[in-house]
N, C-alpha and C positions, 0 to 999 in steps of 0.2 A: 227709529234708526239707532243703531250701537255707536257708540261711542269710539269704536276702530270701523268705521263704514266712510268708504268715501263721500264725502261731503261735494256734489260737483259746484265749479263755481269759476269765476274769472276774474278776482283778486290778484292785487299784487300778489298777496301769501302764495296762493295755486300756482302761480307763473313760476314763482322762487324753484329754482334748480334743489332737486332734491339733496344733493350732495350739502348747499349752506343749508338746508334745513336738519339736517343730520350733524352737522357741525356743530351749528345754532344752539341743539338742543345738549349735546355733549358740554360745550360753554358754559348755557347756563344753568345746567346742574348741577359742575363743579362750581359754579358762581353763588348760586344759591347755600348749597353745603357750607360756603369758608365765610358766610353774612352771616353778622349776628346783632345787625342792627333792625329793629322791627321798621323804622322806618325807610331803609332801603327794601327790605322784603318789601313790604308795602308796594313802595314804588315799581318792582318788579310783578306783583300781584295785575297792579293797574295796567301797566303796559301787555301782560297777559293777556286781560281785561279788552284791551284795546284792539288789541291783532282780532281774538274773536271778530270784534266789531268789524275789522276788516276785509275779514274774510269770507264775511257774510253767516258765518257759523251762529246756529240756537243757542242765544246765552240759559236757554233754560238747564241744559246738560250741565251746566257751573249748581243749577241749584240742587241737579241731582245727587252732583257731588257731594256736596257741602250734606247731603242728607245720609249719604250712603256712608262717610268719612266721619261725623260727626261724633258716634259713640265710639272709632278709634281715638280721634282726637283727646275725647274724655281719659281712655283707658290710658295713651301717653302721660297726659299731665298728673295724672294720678298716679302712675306710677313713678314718675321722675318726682315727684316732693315727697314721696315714700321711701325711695332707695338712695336718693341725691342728696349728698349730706349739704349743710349750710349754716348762716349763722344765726339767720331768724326764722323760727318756727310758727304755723298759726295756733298749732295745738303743742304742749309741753313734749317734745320729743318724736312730733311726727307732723307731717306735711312741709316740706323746709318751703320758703318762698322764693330762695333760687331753682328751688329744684320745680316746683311750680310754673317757676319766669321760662326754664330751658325747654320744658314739656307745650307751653305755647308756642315758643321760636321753631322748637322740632316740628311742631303739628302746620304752622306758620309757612315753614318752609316746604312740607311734606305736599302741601296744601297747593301754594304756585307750581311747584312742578309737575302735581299731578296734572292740571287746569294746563299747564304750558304743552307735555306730551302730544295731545290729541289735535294741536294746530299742527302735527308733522303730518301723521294719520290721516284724519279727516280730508286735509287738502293737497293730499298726493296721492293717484291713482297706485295700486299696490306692484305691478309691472314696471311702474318707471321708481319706485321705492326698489324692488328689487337691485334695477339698471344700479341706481345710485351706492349702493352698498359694492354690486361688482368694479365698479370705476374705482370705487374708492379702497379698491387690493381684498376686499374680501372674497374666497371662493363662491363659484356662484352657485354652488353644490349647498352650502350653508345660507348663504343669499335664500335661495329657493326656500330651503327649511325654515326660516325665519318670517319669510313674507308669507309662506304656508300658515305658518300655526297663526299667524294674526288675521288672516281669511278664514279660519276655520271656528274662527271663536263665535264669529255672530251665528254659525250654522247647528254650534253647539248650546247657544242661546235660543233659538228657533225650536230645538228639538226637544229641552228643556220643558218650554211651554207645550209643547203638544202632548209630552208626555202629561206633565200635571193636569191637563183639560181632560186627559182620557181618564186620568186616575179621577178626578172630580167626577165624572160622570159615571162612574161605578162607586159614590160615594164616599172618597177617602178626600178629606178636607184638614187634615193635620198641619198642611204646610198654612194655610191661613187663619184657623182657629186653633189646632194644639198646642200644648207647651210645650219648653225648649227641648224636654226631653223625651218627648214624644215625637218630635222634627226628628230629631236625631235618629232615632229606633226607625223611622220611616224613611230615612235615608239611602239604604240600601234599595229599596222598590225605584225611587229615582235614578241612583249609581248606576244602578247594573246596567238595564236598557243604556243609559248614553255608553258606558264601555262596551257594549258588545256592537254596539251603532257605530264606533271609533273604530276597530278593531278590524269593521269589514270595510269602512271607509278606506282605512290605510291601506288593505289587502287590495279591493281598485284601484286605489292611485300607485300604487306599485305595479300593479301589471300595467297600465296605461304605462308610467313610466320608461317599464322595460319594450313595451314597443313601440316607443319614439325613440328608443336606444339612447334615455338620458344619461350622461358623465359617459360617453362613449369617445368623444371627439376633445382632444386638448384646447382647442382653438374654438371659441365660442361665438358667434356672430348674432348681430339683434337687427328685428326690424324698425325697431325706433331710436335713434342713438339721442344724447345729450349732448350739453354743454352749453361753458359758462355764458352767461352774457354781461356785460357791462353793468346791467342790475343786479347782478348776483353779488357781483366784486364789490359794489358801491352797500349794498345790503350787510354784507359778510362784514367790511370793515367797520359799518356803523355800531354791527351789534357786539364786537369787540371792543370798542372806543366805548360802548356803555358798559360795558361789565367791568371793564378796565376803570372805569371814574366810580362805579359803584363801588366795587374793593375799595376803591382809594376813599372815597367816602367814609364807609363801613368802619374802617381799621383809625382814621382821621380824627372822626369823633370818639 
């Protein structure tokens, strides 16, 4: 399962009105960004952590992450004690140890957000993720295009592997045994097929398009509507009341 695949399930998380979840996640991004104490990141981390557990979601995907993200993590921190001046060095004039401390906090914080994203994802069907974007003033012309390209990513994932299995079976093994710059050089034999795959993709879904007559009508109507309920309200205010004590925290000590 992809990591933007609906997760089904019956969770408080899942029930959450799309709309606080999209809020939720706007919050604590900006929340994350203005922390620059590791032990409130920390705390945000856990409570991450936590919703998972909630929502019934494979904590293994956290370890995928943490596999996939890892040698950017490196590249950050290496790069901010190299460019980030400071006043203690480890080596005479290179690696500073703030610049070091910033490139953890960045990688830190890069890190819970990414892990926070996919409890929005995972636990909301991509039609009522649409609904929720329209309700909330955006056209539902860009609605569609947004909730599109994240449906279309696991299919471009899909096609990815079929393609390498067929390559594999006419003996081209460079994606798993080549060096980097032999990947490279073998990258076009991948590219191409997925774009010319995309290309007539897009071409059906434009003609289906135009003969449902989509963006024809000002007035849009759904067969499933939303709205808030009393959990949503009680949810929404708690996860403001923590980001709120967290800054005050953060900025405190």
């Amino acid at each position: 399962m992809s990591v933007i695949d609906y997760y089904p399930g019956d969770s408080l998380v899942h029930r959450l009105d799309p709309r606080v979840k999209l809020i939720t996640l706007i919050v604590v991004t900006v929340t994350i960004f203005l922390l620059s104490n590791f032990f409130v990141i920390a705390a945000f981390f856990l409570s991450c952590l936590m919703c998972w557990h909630i929502a019934g979601l494979p904590l293994n995907k956290v370890k995928g992450f943490l596999k996939f993200l890892l040698s950017l993590f490196v590249f950050l921190t290496v790069v901010q004690s190299l460019f980030l001046p400071g006043e203690h060095y480890l080596f005479k004039g290179f690696f500073s140890l703030e610049g070091a401390i910033f490139g953890l906090l960045l990688s830190f914080r890069l890190l819970t957000l990414i892990c926070f994203m996919p409890l929005v994802i995972m636990t909301t069907p991509i039609n009522k993720l649409a609904l929720g974007l329209v309700k909330m003033g955006m056209s539902y012309k860009i609605a569609y295009m947004a909730t599109t390209a994240l449906n279309i990513i696991p299919t471009f994932q899909d096609e990815t592997k079929v393609i390498m299995d067929a390559q594999k079976m006419r003996g081209l093994t460079v994606f798993e045994k080549g060096k980097l710059i032999e990947k490279f050089k073998a990258y076009p034999t991948l590219v191409v097929p997925l774009v010319i795959g995309a290309m007539r993709r897009a071409q059906l879904m434009g003609v289906a398009m135009d003969s449902r007559a989509f963006g024809a009508g000002k007035t849009k109507t759904f067969i499933e509507d939303i709205s808030l309920q009393n959990v949503d309200i009680v949810a929404l205010v708690l996860i403001l009341i923590l980001c709120g004590i967290a800054l005050w925290v953060n900025f405190a000590w």
